[in-house]
N, C-alpha and C positions, 0 to 999 in steps of 0.2 A: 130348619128342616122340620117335617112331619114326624111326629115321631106318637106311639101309643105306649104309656110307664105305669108301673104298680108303684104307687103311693103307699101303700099300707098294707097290713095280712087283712081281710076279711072272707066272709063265704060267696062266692059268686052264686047271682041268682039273674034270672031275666029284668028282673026291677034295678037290679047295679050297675053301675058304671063304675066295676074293677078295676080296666084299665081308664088311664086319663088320659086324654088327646092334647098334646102337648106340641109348641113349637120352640125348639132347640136348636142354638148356633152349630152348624156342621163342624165335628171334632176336626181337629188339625194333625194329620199322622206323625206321629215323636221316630225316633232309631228303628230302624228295623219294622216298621209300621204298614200297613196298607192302609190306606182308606177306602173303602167298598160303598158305592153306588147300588144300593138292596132293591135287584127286580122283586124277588118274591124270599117268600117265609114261611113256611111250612107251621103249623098250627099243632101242640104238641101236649099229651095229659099233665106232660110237667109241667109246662106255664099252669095249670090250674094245683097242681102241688104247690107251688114259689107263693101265688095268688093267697092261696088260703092255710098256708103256715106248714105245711107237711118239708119241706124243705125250704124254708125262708130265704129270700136275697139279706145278706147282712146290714147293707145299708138301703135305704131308700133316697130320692125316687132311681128304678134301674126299667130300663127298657131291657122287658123279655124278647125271646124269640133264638134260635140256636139250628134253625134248619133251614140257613141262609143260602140266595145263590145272587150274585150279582157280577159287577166289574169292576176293575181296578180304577178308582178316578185320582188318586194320587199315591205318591210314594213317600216316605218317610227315608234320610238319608240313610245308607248302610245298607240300601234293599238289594240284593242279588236274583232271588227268584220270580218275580215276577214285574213286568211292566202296567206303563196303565193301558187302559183296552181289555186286558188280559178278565178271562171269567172267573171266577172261584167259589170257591164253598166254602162254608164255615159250619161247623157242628158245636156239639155239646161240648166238647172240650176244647177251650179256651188258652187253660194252658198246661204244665208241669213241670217241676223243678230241674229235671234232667239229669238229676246227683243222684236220687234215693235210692236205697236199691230195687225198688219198685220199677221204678224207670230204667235203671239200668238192668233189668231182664226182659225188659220190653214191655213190662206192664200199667205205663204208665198212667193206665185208669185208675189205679189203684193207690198212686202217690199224692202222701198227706196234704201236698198242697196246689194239689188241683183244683184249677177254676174252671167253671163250666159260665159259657156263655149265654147271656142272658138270665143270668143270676149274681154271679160275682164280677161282670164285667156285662155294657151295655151289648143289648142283640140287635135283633135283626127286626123288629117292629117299627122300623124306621125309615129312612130315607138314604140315612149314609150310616154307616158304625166302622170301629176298626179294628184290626188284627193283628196280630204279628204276623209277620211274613211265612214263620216257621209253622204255624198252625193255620193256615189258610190251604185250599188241598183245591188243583187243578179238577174243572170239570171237563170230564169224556165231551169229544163233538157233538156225538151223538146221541145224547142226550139234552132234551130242553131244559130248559130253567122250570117249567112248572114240574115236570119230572124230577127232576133232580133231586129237588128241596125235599122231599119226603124220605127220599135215600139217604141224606144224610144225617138221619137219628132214628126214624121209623125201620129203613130198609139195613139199619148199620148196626143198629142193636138186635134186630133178628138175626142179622147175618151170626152176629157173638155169639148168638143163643144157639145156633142152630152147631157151631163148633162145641159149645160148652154140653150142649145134650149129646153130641158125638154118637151120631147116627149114621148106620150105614144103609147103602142101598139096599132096599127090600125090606128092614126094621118098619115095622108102623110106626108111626109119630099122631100125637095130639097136640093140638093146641086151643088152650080157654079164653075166649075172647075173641073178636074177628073186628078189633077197627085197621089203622093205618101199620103196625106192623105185623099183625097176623097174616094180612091181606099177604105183604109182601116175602112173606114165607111163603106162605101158600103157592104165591108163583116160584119162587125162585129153587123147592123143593120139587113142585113140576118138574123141572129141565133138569136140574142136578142128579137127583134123586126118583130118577124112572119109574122105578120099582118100590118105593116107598105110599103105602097108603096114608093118605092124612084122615084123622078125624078130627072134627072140630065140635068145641062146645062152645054156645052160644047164647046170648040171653033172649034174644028176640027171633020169631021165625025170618025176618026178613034176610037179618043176617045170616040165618042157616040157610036160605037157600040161596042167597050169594055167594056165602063158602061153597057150595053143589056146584054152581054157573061154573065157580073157578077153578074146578077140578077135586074138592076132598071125596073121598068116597062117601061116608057120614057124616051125620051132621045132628046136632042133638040141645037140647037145654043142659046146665050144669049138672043137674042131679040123674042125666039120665043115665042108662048104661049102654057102651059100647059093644058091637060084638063081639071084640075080642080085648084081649090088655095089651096095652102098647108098651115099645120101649123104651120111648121118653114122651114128655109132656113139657112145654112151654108154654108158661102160663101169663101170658099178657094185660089181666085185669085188674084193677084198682081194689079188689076185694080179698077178703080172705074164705071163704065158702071155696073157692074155685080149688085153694090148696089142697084143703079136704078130700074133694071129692076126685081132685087128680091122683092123689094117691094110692085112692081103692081103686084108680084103672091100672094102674103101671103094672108090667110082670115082675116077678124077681128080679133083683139086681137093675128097675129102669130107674129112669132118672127125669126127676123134676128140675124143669129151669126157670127161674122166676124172673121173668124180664122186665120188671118196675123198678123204678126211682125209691116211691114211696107207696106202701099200700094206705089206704084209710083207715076210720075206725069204724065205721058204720055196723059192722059185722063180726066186729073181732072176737064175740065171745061164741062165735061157729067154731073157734078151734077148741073147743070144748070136748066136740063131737070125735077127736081123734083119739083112736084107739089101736093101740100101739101095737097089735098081730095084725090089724086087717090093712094099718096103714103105713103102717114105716117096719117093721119084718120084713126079711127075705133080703136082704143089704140093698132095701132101694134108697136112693140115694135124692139130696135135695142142693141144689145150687141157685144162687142167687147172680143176676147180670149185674156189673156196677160201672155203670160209664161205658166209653166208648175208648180205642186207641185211635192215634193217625193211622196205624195201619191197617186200621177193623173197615175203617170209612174207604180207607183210599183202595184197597184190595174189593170193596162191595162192588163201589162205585165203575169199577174195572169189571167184574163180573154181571153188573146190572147192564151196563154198555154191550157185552161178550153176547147175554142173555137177549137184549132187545125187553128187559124188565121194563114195565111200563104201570104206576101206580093208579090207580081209579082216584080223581081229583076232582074236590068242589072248592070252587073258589070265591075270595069275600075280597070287598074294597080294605083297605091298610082301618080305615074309620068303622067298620063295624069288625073289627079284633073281637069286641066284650059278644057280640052276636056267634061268632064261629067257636068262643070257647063253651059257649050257653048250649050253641048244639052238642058239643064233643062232650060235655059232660050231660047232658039231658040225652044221650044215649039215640043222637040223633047221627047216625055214622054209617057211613058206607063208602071203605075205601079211606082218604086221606086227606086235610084239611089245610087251605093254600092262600094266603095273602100275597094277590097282587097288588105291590109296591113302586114300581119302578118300569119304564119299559122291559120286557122278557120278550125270550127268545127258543 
């Protein structure tokens, strides 16, 4: 099979070939197992976190990729829930112990020995990869395969965010940053949240007036100022400046949600700049996203379907992977980034 794998940590640039284009014998599914036939694969800043060492894969070579939608092409013995034919999704989380007590309060993003896919276990950059049965999660009819794949990390860790900033209707909300899961806030704060003003800060005007197209009220560069201070801030970018400056917008008492894997360093001595009346006073409050649950995905995926959620998708052949992460990281984004792999549907 076709398959695209990180060989090594290095800095991805338009001159690299990060990923290596590799053919690999189709895995065999062991107990409990699916085999999945990968239509598409959603394009994700963690693959460039894994890529260039901010979260390394432990061993190499590993085929990224974690925002999988394909079908069931075979079953591994002991399988109960699903047949072959049958669609499914696979996200960032691969797997969890099921003991810890992390997991047993339902948090099992949180448990020590959680594998995420396409990092400690091969993804979805491939042609086939496999799952446990237990961590494979039905897709809605009504949603396509190119659809899909973006909800299950992009649409699935906003959804967390948007619980963890614990907003109600009418509160303002901001969020820094506007690629693949700001977008899908964006929408899905629409419909849920009527009466909720979004503002968005952004790096580039393009992007600010695509957040506009898709309903925020404002729209701004990072350092600029808002009309008013909001009551939470969800900050979705690779940077630390964003931290900063969401701070000095929040009211009393709001709350900062950081919904990254890993930030970089490029910037990191912007936290310099924090000054502790203007930016953290008044019990505002700072929370970090970490992983994903089955339940975060499964319950999205069910409201993304309910909503008629529909992400803005560009799509790349399985062979230019190393070209789709060169745009996402060269700030080349609008909306959500999709390897077609396989027939979709």
């Amino acid at each position: 099979m076709k398959a695209m794998q990180i060989t090594a940590v290095c800095q991805l640039t338009p001159e690299s070939a990060a990923l290596i284009s590799s053919e690999l014998p189709i895995p065999t599914p062991g107990r409990g197992e699916l085999l999945v036939k990968v239509a598409v694969c959603g394009v994700c800043h963690t693959e460039l976190d894994e890529i260039e060492g901010r979260t390394p894969p432990a061993n190499f070579p590993v085929v990224p990729g974690h925002q999988v939608v394909g079908t069931v092409a075979g079953v591994g013995v002991d399988v109960t829930k699903f047949d072959t034919g049958d669609r499914v999704g696979v996200a960032w989380i691969f797997s969890a112990c099921g003991n810890c007590e992390y997991c047993q309060d339902g948090l099992e993003n949180l448990c020590p020995d959680f594998q995420a896919t396409g990092r400690d276990a091969n993804g979805g950059y491939a042609e086939y990869m496999l799952v446990n049965e237990n961590f494979a999660l039905a897709i809605p009819d009504v949603l396509s395969d190119e659809a899909a794949a973006p909800l299950l990390c992009a649409g699935a860790i906003g959804y967390r965010s948007i619980k963890l900033a614990d907003i109600g209707n009418g509160q303002p909300l901001g969020l820094t940053g506007f690629g693949a899961s700001a977008h899908l806030v964006l929408k899905m704060v629409r419909r849920e949240y009527p009466d909720t003003e979004v503002y968005v800060f952004a790096r580039n005007p393009e992007e600010q007036t695509y957040a506009l197209e898709l309903g925020a009220i404002w729209a701004g560069a990072t350092e600029d100022i808002p009309p008013k201070k909001l009551a939470a801030i969800i900050d979705t970018t690779p940077v630390w400046k964003t931290i900063v400056c969401a701070l000095e917008h929040l009211q009393p008492n709001g709350r900062l949600v950081v919904n990254a894997i890993r930030k970089e360093d490029r910037d990191k001595d912007y936290l310099a700049h924090l000054d502790y009346p203007k930016h953290l006073w008044l019990e505002k409050e700072i929370k970090s996203v970490a992983n994903v649950t089955r339940r975060d995905v499964d319950e999205f995926l069910q409201l993304a379907a309910r909503l008629n959620l529909q992400p803005e998708v560009q799509f790349y052949p399985l062979d230019e992977a190393n070209r789709a992460l060169c745009d996402l990281k060269f700030n080349k984004v609008r909306g959500a980034k999709v390897l077609r792999i396989g027939g979709s549907g």
